[in-house]
C-alpha positions in Angstrom: 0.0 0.0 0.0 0.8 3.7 -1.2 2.1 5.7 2.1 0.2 9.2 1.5 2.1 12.2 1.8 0.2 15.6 3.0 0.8 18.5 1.2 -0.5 22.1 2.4 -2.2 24.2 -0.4 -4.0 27.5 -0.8 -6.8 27.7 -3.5 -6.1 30.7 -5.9 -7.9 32.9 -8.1 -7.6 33.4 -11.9 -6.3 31.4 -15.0 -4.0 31.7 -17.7 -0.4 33.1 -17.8 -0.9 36.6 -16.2 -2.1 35.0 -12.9 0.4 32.2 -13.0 3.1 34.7 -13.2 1.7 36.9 -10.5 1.4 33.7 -7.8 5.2 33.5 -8.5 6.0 36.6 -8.1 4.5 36.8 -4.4 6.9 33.3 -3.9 4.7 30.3 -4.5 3.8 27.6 -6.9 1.0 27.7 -9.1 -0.7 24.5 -9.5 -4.1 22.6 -10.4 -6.3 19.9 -9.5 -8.0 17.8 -12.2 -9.9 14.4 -13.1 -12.2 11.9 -11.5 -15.3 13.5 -13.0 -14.8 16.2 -10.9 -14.0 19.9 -11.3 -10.4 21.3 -11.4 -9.1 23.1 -8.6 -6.6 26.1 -8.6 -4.1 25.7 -6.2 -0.9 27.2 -4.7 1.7 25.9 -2.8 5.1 26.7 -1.2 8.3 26.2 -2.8 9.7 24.8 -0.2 7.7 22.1 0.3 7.7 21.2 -3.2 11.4 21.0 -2.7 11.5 18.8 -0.3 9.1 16.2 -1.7 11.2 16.4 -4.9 14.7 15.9 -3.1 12.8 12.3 -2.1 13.0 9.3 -4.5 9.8 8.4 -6.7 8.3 12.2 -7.3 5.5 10.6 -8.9 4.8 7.5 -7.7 3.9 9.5 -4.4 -0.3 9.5 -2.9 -0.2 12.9 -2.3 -3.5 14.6 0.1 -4.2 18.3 -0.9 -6.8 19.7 2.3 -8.2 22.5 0.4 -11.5 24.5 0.9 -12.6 22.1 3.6 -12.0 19.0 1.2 -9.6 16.7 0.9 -7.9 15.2 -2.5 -6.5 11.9 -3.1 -3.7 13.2 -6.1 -0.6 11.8 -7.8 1.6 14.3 -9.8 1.2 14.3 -12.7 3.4 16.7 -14.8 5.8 19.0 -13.6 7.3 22.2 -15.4 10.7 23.6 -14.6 12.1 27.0 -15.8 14.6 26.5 -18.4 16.8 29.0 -17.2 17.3 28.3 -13.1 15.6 24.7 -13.1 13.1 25.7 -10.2 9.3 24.3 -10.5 7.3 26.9 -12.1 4.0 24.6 -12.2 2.9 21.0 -10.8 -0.4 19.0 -12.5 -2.2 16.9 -9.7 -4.4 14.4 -11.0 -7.2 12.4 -8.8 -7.8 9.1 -8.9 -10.5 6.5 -7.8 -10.7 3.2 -6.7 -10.5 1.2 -10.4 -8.3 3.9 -11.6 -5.2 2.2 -13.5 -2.0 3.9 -14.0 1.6 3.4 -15.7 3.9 4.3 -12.6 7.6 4.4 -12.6 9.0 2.3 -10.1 12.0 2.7 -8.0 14.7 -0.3 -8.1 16.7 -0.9 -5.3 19.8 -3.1 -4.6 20.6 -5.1 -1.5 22.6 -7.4 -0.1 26.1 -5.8 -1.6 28.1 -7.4 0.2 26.9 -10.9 -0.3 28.0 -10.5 -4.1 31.3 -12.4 -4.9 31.7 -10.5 -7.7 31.4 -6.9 -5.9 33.7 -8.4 -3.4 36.1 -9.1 -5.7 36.1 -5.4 -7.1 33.6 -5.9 -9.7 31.1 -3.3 -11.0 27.4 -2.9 -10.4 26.0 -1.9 -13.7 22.5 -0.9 -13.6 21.0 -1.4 -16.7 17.6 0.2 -15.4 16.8 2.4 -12.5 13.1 2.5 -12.6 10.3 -0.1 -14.0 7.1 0.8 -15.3 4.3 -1.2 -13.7 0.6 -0.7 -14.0 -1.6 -0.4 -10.6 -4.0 1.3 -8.7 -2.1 4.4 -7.1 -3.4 3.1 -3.5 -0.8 0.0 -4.3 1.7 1.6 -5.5 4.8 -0.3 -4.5 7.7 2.3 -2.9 10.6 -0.2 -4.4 11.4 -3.3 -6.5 13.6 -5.3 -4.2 16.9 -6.7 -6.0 18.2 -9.5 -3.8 22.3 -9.9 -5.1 23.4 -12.4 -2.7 25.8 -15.0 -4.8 25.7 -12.9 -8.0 29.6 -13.2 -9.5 31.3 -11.2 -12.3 29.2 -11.9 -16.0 26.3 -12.5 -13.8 22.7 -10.3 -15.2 20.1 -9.9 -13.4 16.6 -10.2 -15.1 13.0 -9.1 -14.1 11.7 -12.4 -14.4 14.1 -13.6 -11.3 12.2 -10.6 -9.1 8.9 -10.8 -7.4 6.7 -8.4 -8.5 4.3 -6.8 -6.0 0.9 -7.6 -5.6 -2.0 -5.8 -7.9 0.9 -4.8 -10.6 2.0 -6.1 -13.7 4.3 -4.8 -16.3 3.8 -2.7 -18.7 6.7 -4.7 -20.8 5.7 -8.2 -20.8 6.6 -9.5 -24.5 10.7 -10.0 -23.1 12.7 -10.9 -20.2 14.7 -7.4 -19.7 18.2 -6.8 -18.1 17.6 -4.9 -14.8 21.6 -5.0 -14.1 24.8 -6.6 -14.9 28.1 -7.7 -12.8 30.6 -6.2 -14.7 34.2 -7.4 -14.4 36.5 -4.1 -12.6 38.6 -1.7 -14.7 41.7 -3.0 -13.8 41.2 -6.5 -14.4 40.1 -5.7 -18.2 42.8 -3.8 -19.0 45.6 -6.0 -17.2 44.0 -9.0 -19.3 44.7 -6.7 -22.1 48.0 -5.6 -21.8 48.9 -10.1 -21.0 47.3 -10.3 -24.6 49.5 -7.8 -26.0 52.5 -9.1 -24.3 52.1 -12.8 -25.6 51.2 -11.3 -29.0 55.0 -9.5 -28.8 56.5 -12.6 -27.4 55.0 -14.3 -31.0 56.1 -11.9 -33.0 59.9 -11.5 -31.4 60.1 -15.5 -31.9 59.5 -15.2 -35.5 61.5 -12.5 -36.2 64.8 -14.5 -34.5 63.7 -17.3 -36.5 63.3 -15.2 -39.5 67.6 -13.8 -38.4 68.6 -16.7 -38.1 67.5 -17.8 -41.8 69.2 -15.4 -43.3 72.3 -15.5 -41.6 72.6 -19.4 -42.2 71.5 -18.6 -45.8 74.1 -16.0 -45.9 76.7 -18.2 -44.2 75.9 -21.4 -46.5 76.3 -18.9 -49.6 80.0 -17.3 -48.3 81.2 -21.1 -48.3 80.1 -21.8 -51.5 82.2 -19.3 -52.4 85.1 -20.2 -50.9 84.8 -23.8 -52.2 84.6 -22.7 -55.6 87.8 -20.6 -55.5 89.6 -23.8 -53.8 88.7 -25.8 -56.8 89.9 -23.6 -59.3 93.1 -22.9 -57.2 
């Protein structure tokens, strides 16, 4: 189950650009509430607590409860607009939702159990392949993580989302393939010393047949000089 996050609001007046801009200008966020059937809702909030919530993992996989006007909404943000120029929220969409509403949610994946990995023991690299999974649920279950368990997992090891249990109520929106949540990659340093042996045994190779290749020619050259002195014996 969805932990729900409150989240003070004021309701404000006007629409469109000119009243946006003036709610920032006296320091807060502009926002609205929308859907279920039920009539949007202008809204306000501080920038601080937006802030906060946003420094927090899963932004929008969050039950959020807006007490406004002596009523309170059930909302999961929805979109979120940043200024291009100082990357501050300028605007948050809050969407309600009812009890058979369905959504696509971005899930968080998390890792445990590092240290029960031969392979990170041994220096090797976590490489996550995906840091989020898209499920579909009902925002009451939305899970907060999907576990990843990586006790025994060596260097070359991947991890797939069909070796994870899924949470209840949710199924993925990918279901057609057996995706790669993360690899065990194999450290730095071990690639490139494996490297540099290769190189050394190709230059060992090469040194070998260029001795032999010496040698050829001097005993070619060699044979050739007494030849030469054989022949002048003969006609001596």
């Amino acid at each position: 189950m969805a932990q729900m996050t409150a989240l003070a609001a004021e309701v404000r007046e006007g629409t469109g650009t000119g009243a946006a801009r003036q709610i920032r200008r006296a320091g807060r966020i502009p926002c609205i509430i929308y859907g279920n059937k039920e009539d949007s809702v202008l809204i306000s909030i501080n920038p601080l607590d937006l802030q906060k919530q946003l420094r927090g993992p899963g932004f929008f996989a969050r039950v959020f409860e807006i007490e406004v006007g002596g009523k309170k909404h059930r909302v999961l943000a929805r979109d979120l607009q940043v200024d291009p120029v100082t990357d501050r929220p300028i605007h948050v969409d809050f969407m309600r939702f009812s009890a058979t509403t369905r959504l696509n949610i971005d899930v968080q994946v998390v890792f445990d159990n590092h240290e029960e990995s031969p392979g990170l023991k041994r220096g090797g690299v976590l490489n996550v392949v995906r840091h989020t999974v898209e499920m579909r649920c009902n925002p009451d279950n939305i899970p907060e993580s999907i576990m990843v368990d990586l006790t025994g997992m060596d260097i070359g090891d991947s991890i797939h989302i069909g070796a994870i249990e899924l949470p209840e109520d949710a199924e993925l929106t990918i279901a057609d393939r057996d995706f790669t949540i993360a690899t065990i990659a194999a450290p730095t340093l071990l690639v490139e010393t494996e490297d540099e042996e290769d190189e050394e045994g190709e230059e060992g190779e090469e040194g070998v047949e260029d001795e032999e290749g010496v040698e050829g020619e001097e005993g070619e050259a060699a044979e050739g000089e007494e030849g030469e002195d054989k022949a002048e014996a003969d006609k001596e």
